[in-house]
MARMAR-662947 format. One record per residue: x, y, z of N, C-alpha, C in turn. Coordinates in pm, whole numbers, plus 50000, padded with zeros to 5 digits. Atoms other than C-alpha are relative to their C-alpha. Example, Ala and Ser with C-alpha at 12.3 -4.5 7.8 and 13.67 -1.06 7.14 Angstrom:
2
+-------+-------+-------+-------+-------+-------+-------+-------+-------+
!  n.xx !  n.yy !  n.zz ! ca.xx ! ca.yy ! ca.zz !  c.xx !  c.yy !  c.zz !
+-------+-------+-------+-------+-------+-------+-------+-------+-------+
! 50089 ! 49881 ! 50000 ! 51230 ! 49550 ! 50780 ! 50090 ! 50120 ! 50000 !
! 49918 ! 49881 ! 49994 ! 51367 ! 49894 ! 50714 ! 49923 ! 50109 ! 50073 !
+-------+-------+-------+-------+-------+-------+-------+-------+-------+
//
This chain:
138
+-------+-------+-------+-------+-------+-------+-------+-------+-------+
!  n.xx !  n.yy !  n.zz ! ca.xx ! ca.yy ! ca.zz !  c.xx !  c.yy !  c.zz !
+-------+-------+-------+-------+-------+-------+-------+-------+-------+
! 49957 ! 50100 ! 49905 ! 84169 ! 67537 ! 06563 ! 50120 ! 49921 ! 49946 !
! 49899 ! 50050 ! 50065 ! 84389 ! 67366 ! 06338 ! 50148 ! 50071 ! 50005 !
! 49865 ! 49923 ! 49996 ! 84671 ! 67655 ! 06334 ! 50042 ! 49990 ! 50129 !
! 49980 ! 50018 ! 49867 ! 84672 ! 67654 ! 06694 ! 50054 ! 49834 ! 50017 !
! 49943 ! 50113 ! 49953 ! 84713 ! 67291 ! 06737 ! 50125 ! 49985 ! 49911 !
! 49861 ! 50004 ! 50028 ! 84996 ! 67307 ! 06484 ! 50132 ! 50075 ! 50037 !
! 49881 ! 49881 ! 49947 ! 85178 ! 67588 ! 06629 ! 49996 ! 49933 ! 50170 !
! 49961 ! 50075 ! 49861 ! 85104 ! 67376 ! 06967 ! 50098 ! 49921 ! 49999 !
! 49856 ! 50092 ! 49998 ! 85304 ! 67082 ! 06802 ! 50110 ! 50014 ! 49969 !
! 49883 ! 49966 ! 50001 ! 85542 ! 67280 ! 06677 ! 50118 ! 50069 ! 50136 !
! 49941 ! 49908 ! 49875 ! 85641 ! 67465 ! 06995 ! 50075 ! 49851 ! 50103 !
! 49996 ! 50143 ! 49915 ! 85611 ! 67080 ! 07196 ! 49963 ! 49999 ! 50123 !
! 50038 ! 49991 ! 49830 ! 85463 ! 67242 ! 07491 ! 49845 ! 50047 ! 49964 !
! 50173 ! 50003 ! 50005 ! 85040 ! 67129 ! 07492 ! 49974 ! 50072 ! 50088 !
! 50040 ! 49928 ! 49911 ! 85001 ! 67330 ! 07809 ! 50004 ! 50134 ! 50000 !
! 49991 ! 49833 ! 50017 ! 85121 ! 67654 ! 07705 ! 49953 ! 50043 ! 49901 !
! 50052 ! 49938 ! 50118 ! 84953 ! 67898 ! 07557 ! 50069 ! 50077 ! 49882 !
! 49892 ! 49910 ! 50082 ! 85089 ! 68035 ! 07228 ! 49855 ! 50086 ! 49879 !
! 50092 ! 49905 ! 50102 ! 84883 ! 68319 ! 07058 ! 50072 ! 50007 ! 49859 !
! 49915 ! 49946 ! 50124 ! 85004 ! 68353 ! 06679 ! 49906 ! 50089 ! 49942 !
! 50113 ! 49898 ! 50076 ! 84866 ! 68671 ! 06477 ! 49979 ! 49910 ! 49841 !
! 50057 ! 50113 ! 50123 ! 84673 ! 68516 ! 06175 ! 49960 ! 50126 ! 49881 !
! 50040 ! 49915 ! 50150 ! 84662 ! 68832 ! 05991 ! 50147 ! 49985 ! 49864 !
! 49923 ! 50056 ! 50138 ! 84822 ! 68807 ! 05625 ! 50093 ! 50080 ! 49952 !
! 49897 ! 49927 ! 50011 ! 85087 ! 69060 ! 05627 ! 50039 ! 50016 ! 50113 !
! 49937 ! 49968 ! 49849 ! 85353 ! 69061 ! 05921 ! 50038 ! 50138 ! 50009 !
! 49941 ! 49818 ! 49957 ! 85373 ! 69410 ! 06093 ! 50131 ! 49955 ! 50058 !
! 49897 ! 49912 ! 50008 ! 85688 ! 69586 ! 06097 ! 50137 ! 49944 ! 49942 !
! 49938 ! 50049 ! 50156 ! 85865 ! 69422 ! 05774 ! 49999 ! 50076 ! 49882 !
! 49963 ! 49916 ! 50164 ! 85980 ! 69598 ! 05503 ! 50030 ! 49919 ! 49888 !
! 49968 ! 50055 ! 50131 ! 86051 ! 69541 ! 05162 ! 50148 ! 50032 ! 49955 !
! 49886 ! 49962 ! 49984 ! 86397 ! 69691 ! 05220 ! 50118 ! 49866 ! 50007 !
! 49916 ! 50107 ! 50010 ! 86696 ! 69378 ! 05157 ! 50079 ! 50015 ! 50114 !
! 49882 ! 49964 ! 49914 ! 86897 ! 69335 ! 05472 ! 50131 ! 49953 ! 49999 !
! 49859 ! 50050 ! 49990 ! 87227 ! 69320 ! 05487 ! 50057 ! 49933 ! 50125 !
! 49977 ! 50062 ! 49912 ! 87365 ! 69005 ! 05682 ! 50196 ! 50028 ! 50002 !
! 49910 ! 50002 ! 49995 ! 87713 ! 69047 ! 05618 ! 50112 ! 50139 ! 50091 !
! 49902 ! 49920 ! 49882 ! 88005 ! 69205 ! 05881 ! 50076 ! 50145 ! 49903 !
! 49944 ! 49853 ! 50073 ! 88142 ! 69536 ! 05754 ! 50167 ! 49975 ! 49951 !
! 49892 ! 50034 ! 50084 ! 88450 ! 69518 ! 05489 ! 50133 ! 50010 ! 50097 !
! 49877 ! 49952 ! 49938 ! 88822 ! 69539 ! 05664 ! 50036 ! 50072 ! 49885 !
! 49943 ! 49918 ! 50142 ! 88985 ! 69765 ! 05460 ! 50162 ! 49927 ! 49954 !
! 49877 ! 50052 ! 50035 ! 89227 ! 69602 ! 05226 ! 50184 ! 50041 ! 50009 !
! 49851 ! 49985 ! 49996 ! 89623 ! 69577 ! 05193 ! 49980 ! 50134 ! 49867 !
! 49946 ! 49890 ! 50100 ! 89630 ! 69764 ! 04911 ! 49904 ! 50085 ! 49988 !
! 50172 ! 49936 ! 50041 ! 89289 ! 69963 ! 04925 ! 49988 ! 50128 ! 49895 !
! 49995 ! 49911 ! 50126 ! 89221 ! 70252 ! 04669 ! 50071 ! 50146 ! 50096 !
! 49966 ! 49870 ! 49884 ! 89346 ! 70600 ! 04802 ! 50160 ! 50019 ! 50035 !
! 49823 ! 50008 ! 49980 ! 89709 ! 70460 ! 04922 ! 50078 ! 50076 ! 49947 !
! 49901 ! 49982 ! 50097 ! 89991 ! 70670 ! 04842 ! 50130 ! 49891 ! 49974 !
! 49827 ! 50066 ! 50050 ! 90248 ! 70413 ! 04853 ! 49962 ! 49855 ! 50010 !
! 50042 ! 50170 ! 49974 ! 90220 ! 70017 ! 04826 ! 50162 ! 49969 ! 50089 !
! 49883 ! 50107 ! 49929 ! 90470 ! 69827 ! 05090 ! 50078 ! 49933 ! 49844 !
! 49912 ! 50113 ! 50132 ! 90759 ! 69682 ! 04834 ! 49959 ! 49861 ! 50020 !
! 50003 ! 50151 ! 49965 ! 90770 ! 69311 ! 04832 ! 50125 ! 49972 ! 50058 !
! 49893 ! 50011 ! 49939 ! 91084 ! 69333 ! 04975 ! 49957 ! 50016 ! 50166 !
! 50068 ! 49981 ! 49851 ! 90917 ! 69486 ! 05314 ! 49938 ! 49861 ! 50003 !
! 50126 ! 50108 ! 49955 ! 90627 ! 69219 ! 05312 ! 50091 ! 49871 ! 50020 !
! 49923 ! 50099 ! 50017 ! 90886 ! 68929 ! 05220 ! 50032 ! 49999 ! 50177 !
! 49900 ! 49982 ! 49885 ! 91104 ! 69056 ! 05517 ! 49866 ! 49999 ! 50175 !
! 50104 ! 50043 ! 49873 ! 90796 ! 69075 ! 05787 ! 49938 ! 49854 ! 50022 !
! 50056 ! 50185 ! 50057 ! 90665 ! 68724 ! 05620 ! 50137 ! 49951 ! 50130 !
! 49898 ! 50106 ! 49973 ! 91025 ! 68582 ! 05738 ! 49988 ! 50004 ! 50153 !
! 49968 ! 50005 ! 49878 ! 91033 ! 68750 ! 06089 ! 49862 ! 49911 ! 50081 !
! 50111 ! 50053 ! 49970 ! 90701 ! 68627 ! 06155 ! 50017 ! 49864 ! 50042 !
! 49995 ! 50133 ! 50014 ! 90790 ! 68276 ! 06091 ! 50105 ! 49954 ! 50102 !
! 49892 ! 50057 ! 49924 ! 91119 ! 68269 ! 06269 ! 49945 ! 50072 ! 50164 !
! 50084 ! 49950 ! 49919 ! 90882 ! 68413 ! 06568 ! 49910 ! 49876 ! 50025 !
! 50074 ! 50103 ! 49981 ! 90667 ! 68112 ! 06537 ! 50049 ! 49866 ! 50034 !
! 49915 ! 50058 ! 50011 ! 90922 ! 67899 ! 06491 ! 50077 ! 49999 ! 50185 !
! 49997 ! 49941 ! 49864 ! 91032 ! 68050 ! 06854 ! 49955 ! 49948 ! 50087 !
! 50088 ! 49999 ! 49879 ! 90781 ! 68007 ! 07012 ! 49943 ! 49849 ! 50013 !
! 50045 ! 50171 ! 50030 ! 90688 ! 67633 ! 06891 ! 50146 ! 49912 ! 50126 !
! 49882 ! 50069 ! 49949 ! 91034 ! 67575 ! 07073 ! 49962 ! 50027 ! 50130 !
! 50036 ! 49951 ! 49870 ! 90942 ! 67757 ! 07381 ! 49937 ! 49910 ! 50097 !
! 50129 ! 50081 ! 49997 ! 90590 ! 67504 ! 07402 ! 50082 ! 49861 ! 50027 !
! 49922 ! 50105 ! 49955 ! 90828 ! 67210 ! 07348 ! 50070 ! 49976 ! 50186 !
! 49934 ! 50035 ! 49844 ! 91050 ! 67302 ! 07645 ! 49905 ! 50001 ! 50115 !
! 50098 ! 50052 ! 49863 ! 90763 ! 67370 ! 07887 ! 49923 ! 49886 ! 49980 !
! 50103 ! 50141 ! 49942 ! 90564 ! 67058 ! 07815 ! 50127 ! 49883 ! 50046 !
! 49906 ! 50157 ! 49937 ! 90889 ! 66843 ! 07874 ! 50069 ! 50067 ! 50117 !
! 49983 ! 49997 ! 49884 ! 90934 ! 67016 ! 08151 ! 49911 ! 49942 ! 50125 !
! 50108 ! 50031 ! 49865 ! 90612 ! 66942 ! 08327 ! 49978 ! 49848 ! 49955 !
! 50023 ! 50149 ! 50043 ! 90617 ! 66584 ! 08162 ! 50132 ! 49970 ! 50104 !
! 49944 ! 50054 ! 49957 ! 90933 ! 66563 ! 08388 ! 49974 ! 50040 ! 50134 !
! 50051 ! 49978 ! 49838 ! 90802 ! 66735 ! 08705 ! 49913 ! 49858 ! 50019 !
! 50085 ! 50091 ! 49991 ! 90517 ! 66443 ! 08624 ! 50046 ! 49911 ! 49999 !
! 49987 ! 50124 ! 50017 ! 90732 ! 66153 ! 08598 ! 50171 ! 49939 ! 50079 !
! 49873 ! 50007 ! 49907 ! 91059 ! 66244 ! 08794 ! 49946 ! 49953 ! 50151 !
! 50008 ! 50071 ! 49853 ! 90910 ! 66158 ! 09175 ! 50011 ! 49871 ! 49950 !
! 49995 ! 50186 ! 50048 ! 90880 ! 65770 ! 09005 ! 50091 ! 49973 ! 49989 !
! 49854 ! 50052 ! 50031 ! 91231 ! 65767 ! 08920 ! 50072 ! 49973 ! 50077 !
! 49911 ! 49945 ! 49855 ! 91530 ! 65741 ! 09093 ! 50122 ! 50034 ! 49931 !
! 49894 ! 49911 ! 50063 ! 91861 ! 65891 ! 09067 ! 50046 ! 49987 ! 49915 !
! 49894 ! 50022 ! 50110 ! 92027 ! 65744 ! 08777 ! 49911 ! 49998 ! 49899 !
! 50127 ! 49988 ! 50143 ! 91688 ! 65727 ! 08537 ! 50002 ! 50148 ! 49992 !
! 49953 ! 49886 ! 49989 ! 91675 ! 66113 ! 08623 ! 50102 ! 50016 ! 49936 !
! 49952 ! 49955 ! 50096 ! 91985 ! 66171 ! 08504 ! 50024 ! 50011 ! 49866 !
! 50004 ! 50020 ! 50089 ! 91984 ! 65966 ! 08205 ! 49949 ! 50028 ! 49911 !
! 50112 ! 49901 ! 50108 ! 91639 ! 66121 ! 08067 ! 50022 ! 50165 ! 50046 !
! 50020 ! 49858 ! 50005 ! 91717 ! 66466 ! 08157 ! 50144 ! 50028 ! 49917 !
! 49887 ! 50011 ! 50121 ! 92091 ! 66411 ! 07940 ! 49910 ! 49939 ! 49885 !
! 50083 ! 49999 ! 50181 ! 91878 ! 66242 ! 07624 ! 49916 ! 50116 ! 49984 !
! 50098 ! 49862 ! 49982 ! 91627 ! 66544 ! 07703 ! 50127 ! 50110 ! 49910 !
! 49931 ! 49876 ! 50055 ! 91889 ! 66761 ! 07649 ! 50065 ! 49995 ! 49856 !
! 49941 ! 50080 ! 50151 ! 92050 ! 66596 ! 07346 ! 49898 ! 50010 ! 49899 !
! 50070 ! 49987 ! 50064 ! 91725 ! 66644 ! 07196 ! 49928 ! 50123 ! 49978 !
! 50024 ! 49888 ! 50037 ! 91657 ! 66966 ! 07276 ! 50107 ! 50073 ! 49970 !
! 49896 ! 49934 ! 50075 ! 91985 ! 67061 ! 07141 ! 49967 ! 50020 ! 49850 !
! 50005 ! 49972 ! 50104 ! 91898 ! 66959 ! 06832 ! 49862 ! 50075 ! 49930 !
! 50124 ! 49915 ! 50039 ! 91510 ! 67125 ! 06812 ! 50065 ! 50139 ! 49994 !
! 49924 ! 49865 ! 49969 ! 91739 ! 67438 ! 06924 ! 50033 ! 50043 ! 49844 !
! 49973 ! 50033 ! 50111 ! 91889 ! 67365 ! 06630 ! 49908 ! 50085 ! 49858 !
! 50115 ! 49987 ! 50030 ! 91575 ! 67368 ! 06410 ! 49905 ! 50101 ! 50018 !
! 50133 ! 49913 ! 49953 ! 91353 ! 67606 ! 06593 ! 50054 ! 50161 ! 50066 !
! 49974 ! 49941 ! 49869 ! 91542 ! 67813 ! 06815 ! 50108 ! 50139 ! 49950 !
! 49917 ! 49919 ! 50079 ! 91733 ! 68145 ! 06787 ! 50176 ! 49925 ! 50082 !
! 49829 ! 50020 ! 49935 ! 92164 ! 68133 ! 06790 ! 50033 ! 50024 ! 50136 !
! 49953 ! 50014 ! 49864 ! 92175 ! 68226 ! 07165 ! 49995 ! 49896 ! 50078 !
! 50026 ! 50175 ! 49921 ! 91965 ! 67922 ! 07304 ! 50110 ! 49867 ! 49936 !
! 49890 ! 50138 ! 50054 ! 92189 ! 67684 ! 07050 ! 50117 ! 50029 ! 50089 !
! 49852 ! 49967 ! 49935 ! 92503 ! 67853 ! 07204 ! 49960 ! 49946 ! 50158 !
! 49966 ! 50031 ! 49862 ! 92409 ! 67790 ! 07555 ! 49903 ! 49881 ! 50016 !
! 49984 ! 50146 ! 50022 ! 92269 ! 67428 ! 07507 ! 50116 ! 49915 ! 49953 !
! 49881 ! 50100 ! 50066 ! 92571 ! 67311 ! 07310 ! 50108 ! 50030 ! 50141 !
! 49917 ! 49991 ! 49892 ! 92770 ! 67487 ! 07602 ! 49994 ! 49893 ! 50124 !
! 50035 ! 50116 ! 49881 ! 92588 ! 67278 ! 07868 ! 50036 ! 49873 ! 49940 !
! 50023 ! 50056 ! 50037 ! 92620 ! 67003 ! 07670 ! 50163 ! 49966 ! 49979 !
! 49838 ! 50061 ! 50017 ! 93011 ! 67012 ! 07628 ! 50038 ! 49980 ! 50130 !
! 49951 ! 50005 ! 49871 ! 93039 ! 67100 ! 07980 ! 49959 ! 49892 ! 50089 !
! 50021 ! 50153 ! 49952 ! 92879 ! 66763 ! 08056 ! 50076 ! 49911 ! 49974 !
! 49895 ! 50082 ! 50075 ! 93098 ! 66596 ! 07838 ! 50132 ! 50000 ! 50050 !
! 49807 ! 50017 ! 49947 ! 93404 ! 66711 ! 07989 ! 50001 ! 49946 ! 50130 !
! 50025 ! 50068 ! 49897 ! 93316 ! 66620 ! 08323 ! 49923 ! 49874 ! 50032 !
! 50034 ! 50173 ! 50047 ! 93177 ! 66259 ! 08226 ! 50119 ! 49968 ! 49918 !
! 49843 ! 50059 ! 50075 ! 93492 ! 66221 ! 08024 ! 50105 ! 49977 ! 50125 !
! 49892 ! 50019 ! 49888 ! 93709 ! 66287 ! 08356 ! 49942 ! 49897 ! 50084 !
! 50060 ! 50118 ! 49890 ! 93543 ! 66046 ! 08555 ! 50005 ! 49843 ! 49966 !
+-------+-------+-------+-------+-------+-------+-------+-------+-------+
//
């Protein structure tokens, strides 16, 4: 009676019945060790290889990788300040508009800069003169 009422309070449900077997060895347990762990990846350099990657290769994938990330971090920038200005341009009016979408750009010139490959710099700095010349004539 006792196992029962503890396996009652352990469960937390007095109404339901819970049978536990009370014999002293659990069927269908082995003495066999199981293995919890996920199956190996097979390494960079694993045994067998005929050739190891130079460090010159790995270096050179390392870099593209980065200037890929680097990319794409710029990418993330421009769409959230884009939809930060879909979200905050109806409030404005015409001359706040222009003013934050010229510092906008002035600032994503220079992440371009920073993040971005030589084409996007080239055609930000372009927009960016071609504003200049036509705010200079005026």
């Amino acid at each position: 009676m006792g196992k029962e009422l503890a396996t009652t309070l352990r469960h937390g449900n007095p109404d339901r019945d819970i049978q536990m077997s009370t014999d002293t060895e659990p069927s269908g347990l082995t003495d066999e060790p199981v293995n919890l762990r996920a199956p190996a990846k097979p390494d960079v350099l694993a045994p067998g290889m005929d050739a190891v990657p130079p460090l010159g290769t790995l270096e050179a994938a390392l870099q593209k990788e980065l200037k890929e990330r680097r990319e794409e971090r710029f990418y993330w920038i421009c769409a959230c300040v884009v939809l930060l200005d879909l979200a905050t341009f109806p409030y404005l009016g015409f001359v706040a508009i222009i003013c934050v979408f010229l510092i906008e750009l002035l600032g994503l010139a220079a992440l371009a800069r920073k993040y971005a490959d030589e084409r996007i710099v080239i055609a930000i700095d372009r927009t960016v003169a071609s504003i200049w010349k036509k705010v200079r004539r005026t």
